[in-house]
C-alpha positions as CSV (number, residue, x, y, z in Angstrom):
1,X,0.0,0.0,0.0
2,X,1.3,3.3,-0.7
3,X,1.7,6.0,1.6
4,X,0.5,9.7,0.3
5,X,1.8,13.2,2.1
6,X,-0.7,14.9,3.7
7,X,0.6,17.7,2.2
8,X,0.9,18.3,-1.8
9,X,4.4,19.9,-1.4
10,X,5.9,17.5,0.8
11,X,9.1,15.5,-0.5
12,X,11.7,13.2,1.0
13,X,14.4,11.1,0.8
14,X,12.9,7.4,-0.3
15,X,15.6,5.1,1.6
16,X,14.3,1.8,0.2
17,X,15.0,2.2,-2.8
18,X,16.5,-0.2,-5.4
19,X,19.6,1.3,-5.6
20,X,20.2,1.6,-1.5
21,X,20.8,-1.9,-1.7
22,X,24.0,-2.9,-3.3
23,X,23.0,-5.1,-6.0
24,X,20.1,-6.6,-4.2
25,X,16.3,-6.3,-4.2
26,X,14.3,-7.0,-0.9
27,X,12.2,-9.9,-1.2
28,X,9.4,-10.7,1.1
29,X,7.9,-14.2,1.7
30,X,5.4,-15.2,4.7
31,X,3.8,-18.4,5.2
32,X,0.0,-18.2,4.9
33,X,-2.2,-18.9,8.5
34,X,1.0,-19.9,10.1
35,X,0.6,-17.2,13.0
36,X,4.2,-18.3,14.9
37,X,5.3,-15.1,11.9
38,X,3.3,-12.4,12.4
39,X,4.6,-10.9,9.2
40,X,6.5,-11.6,6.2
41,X,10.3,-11.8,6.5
42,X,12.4,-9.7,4.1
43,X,15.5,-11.0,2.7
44,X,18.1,-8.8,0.6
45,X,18.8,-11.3,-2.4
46,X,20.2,-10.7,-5.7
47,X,17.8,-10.8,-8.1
48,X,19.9,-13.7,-10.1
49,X,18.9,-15.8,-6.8
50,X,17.1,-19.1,-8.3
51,X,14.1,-20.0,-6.6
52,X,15.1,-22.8,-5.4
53,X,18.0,-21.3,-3.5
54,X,15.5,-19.0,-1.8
55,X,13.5,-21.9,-0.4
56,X,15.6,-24.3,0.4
57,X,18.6,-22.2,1.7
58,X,17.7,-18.6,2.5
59,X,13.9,-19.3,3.7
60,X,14.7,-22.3,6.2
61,X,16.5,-19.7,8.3
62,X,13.6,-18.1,9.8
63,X,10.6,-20.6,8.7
64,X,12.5,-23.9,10.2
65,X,11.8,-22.5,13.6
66,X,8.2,-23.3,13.0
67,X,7.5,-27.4,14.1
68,X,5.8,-27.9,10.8
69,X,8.3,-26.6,8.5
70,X,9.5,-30.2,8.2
71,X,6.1,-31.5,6.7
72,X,5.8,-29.3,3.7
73,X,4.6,-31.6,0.8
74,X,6.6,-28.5,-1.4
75,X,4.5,-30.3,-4.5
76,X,1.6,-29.2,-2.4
77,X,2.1,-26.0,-1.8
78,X,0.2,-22.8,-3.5
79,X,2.2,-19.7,-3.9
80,X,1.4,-16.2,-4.8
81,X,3.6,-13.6,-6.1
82,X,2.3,-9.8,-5.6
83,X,-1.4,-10.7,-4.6
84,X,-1.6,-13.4,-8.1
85,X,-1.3,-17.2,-8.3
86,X,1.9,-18.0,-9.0
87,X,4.1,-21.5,-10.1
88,X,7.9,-20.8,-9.2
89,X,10.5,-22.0,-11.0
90,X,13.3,-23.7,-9.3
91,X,16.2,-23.1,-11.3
92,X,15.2,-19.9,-12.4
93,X,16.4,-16.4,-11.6
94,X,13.9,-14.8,-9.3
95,X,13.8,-11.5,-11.5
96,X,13.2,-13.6,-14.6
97,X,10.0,-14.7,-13.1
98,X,8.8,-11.3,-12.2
99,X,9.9,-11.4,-8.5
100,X,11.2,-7.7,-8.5
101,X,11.8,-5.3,-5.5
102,X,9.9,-5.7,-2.6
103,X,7.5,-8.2,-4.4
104,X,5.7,-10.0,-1.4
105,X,5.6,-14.1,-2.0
106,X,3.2,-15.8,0.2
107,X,3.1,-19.8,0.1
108,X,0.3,-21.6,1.5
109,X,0.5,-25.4,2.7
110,X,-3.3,-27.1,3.0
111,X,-2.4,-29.8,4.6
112,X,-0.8,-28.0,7.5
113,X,-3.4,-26.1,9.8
114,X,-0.4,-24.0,11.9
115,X,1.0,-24.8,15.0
116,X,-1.8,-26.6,16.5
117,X,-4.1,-25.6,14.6
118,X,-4.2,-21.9,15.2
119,X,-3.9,-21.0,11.4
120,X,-7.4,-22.3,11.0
């Protein structure tokens, strides 16, 4: 959601921008009615970063803390990319899927309910 000035001749500094991060784009990814995350974590990854680096090596580091990251049937699992259904691609650069700076991914796993049950 965008944020508007109250006033028409406000401006300012935009510090997340593209170029403030060295190469990298933020990425943010939260796990669907798994309320242990309150909110989507953001990770600084290049945008060369194949998907499957992003799940099984960055996203473990905060998600594996949940006790039912280990059950994730990953041919299961529904994702969405910016609010749209989306179908990763594992070996594929995350920019050349339209994953672009500070794109929101959210992946949702139907077979698990949260941690017991409070997702539901």
């Amino acid at each position: 959601m965008p944020v508007h000035a109250i006033t028409p001749d406000y401006t300012g500094d935009i510090k997340d921008r593209l170029e403030n991060f060295h190469g990298n784009q933020i990425v943010y990814v939260g796990w669907d009615h798994h309320l242990m995350f309150c909110a989507a974590f953001a990770y600084p990854l290049p945008p060369e970063t194949p998907f499957r680096t992003l799940r099984d090596e960055v996203m473990p580091e905060a998600f594996s803390l949940h006790p039912e990251w280990s059950q994730i049937d990953w041919n299961k699992t529904a994702w969405l990319l910016d609010g749209e259904p989306f179908e990763p691609q594992l070996d594929v650069a995350l920019k050349d899927q339209g994953v672009g700076h500070k794109s929101l991914l959210r992946f949702q796993t139907p077979d698990l309910k949260g941690y017991k049950s409070a997702g539901v």
